[in-house]
N, C-alpha and C positions, 0 to 999 in steps of 0.2 A: 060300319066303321069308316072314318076319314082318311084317308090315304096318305102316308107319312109325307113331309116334302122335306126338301134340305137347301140350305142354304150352298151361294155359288161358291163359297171358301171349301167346304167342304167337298162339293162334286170336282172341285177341279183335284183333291186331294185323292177322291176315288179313280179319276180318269185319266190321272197324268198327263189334263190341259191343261194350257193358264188360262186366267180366269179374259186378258184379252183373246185368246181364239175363240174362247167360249161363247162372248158375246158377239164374236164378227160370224161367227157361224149362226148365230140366231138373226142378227139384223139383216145379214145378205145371204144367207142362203135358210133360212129356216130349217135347221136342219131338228130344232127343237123348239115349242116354243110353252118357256118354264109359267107356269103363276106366279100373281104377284101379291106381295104380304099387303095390307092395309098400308105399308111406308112405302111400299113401292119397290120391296127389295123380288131379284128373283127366287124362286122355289121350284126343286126341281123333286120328281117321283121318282120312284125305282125304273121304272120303264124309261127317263128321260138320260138317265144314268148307264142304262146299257145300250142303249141306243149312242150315246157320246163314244162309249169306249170301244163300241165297235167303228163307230167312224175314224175314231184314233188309229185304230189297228190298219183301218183302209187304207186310211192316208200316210201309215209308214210304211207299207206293202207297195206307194208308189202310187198309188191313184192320183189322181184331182178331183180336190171337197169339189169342185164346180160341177164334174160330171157327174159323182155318184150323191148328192144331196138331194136327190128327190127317189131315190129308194126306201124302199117300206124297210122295218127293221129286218124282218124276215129275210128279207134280199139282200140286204148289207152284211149279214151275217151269214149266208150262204157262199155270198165274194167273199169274204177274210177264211172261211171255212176251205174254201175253193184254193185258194193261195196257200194254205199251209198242208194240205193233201198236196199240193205240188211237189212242194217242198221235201213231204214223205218219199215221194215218187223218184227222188235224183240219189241215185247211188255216191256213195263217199269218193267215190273220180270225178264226179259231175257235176260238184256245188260251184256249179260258174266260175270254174279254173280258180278257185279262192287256192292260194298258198295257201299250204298244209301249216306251215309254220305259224300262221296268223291268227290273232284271237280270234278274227269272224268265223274260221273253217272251224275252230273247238266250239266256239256260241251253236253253232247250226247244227253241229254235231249232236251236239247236249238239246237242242228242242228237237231236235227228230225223235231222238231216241224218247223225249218225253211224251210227243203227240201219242206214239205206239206201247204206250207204256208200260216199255223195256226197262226194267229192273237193272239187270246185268248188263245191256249195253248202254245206258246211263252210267252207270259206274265205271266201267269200261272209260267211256270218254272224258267223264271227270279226272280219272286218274292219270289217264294220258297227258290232261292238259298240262300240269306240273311239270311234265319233265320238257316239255317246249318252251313253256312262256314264263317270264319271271313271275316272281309273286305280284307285284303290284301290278299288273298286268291283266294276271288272271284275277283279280278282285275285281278290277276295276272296268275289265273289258269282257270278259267271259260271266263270273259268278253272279254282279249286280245287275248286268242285262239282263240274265237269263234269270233271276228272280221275279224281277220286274216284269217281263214279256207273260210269263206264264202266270201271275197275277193279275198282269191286264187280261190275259184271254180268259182267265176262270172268270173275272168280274162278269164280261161282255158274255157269258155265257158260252164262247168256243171249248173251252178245257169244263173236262169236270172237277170236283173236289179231287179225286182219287190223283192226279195228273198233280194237283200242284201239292198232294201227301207226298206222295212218290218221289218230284223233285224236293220239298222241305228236307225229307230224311238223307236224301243221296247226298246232297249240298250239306248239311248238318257234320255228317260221316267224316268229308272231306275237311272242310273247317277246322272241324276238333282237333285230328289226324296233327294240320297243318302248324296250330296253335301250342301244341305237345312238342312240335318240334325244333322251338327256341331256345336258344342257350344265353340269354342276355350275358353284360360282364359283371361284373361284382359290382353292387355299388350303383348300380343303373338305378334312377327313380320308377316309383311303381305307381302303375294306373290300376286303376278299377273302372273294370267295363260292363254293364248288365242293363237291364230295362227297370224301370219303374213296377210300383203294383198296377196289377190291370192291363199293364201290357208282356203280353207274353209271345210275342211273335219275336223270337233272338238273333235269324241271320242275320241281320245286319249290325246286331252288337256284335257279334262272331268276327263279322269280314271287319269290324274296325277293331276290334281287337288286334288281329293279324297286323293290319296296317299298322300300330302301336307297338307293337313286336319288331315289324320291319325298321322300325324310326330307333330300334334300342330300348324301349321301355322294359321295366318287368312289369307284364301286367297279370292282373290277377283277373280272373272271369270269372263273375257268379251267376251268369244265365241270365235266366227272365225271370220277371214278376216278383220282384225283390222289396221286401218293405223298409220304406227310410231308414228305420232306426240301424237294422241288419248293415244296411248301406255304407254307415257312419260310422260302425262298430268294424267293419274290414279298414274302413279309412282309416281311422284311432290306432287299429292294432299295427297295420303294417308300414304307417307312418307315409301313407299314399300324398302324392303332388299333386294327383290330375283323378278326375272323376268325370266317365264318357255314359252319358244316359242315350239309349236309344229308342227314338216315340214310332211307333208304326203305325199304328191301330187299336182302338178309335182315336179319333183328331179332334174330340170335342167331350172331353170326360172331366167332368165339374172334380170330382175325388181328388184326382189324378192331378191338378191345379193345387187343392190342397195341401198335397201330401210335398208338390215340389215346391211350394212355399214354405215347408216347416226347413230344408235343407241348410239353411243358412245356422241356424238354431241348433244344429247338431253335427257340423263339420270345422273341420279348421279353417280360418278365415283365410289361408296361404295355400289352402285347395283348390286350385282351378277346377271351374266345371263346365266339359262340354257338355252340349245338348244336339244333337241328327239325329237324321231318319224322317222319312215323307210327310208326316205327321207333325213334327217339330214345330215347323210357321203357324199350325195352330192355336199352339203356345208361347206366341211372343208375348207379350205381357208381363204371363209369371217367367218366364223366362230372364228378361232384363232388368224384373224386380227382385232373382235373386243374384245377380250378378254375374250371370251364367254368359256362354258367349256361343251362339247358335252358327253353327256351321254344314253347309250346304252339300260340300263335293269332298270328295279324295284329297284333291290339289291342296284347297286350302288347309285341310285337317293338317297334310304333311308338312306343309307349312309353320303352322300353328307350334305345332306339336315341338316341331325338331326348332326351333327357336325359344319354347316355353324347358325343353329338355337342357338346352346349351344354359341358358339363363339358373337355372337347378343346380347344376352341374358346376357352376362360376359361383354361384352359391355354398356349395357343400366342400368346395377344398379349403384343407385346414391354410392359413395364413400363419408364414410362419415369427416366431417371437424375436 
């Protein structure tokens, strides 16, 4: 049987490069080198894929691509493996004098416990984080790192499945918890926040959720793997403004294009619809062909969000006769 390959949009989607490092690491340091389609495009294997994402992991551990790019994969995964046993090894006084108070001592906190895959001291540190750091804070500087980190290391083969079960649930736990405990004001516009069918990975509709909470929305969650119609049917009932889709995984699903092209067809034309999540730029296309408006970071969401909210809001008060 032939050997799957993948296109560079997509490995950069897997490894959390861009697609320029990608290529400077193959032209000057060969640190891979992809096949090419009959057009000329690259193709990269599964093996060229963990080899990338370990080199990612090395080079945010602080190495230099220039010294360790002629390591065998084995070897480079042995350094990142070497570096996070360290990491085990420094007692909660000794994370490099980090301020206790700071997101990075709760981030480091949260992947120790998850290398050791400490159940109860996972939770432990999650729950701590809360009463230190604000909410947007801890979205932004603790929860989506430490989603991210620990998906790169299961990718590259450092973490097992069981490591990044253990954090989904503890992080899910926390989320919901957080999401529960909103009080919007009367009258506040409502968002609907969920994934698409076919994707069902929901922390990061969870932690934008929250975010939409922080900015004042009512929002309403309906999880993952949601079918359009259902989608349009919470919109209709609850007279929703905003509609936040979250893509994670996979980044190339023919369906899944379909079904976001029927949106237009079955919602209010005065429903804004985001679209995030790592996955999202794979769908630019159906994305701009439903009107939708694709957003990258926190920043901008909050942005977005709390100007589309004000705009609503200037909208809904009665004028008087």
């Amino acid at each position: 049987m032939q050997e799957k390959r993948y296109p560079i949009k997509y490995v950069s989607q897997r490894t959390g490069l861009s697609q320029h490092v990608m290529r400077t690491w193959e032209n000057r340091y060969d640190v891979v080198i992809p096949k090419r389609s009959p057009t000329n495009r690259r193709l990269y294997s599964e093996g060229d894929i963990k080899r990338l994402s370990l080199f990612h992991q090395a080079t945010k551990s602080g190495h230099s691509i220039g010294q360790i790019c002629k390591l065998t994969t084995k070897e480079i995964q042995e350094l990142v493996e070497l570096h996070h046993d360290n990491l085990d090894n420094l007692d909660t006084e000794g994370i490099i004098n980090i301020d206790k108070s700071s997101a990075r001592f709760h981030l480091d906190s949260c992947l120790r416990s998850v290398r050791r895959l400490d159940e109860k001291e996972l939770g432990v540190a999650l729950a701590t984080a809360p009463m230190i750091l604000s909410r947007p804070v801890l979205i932004e500087q603790v929860i989506t790192p430490l989603m991210t980190e620990v998906g790169d290391l299961w990718s590259s083969g450092v973490l097992r499945i069981g490591h990044e079960h253990l954090t989904v649930v503890a992080v899910r736990t926390l989320l919901g918890s957080m999401l529960t405990g909103f009080n919007p004001e009367t009258g506040s516009p409502v968002a609907i926040v969920t994934t698409p069918p076919a994707q069902i990975h929901e922390l990061g509709a969870l932690t934008v959720a929250i975010a939409l909470a922080i900015e004042g929305w009512r929002v309403t969650y309906l999880g993952a793997n949601m079918p359009v119609e259902e989608i349009a049917g919470t919109i209709h009932q609850n007279n929703a403004k905003l509609l936040l889709l979250s893509l994670t995984y996979p980044p190339d699903d023919a369906q899944l294009k379909i079904q976001l092209s029927k949106l237009p067809d079955y919602i209010p034309e005065e429903t804004k619809v985001i679209v995030g999540g790592r996955s999202a730029v794979s769908y630019d296309k159906v994305i701009q062909k439903i009107g939708a408006v694709r957003i990258e970071n926190f920043s901008d969401l909050r942005e977005y969000t709390r100007e589309l909210r004000n705009q609503t809001s200037e909208q809904d008060v009665v004028q008087p006769v």
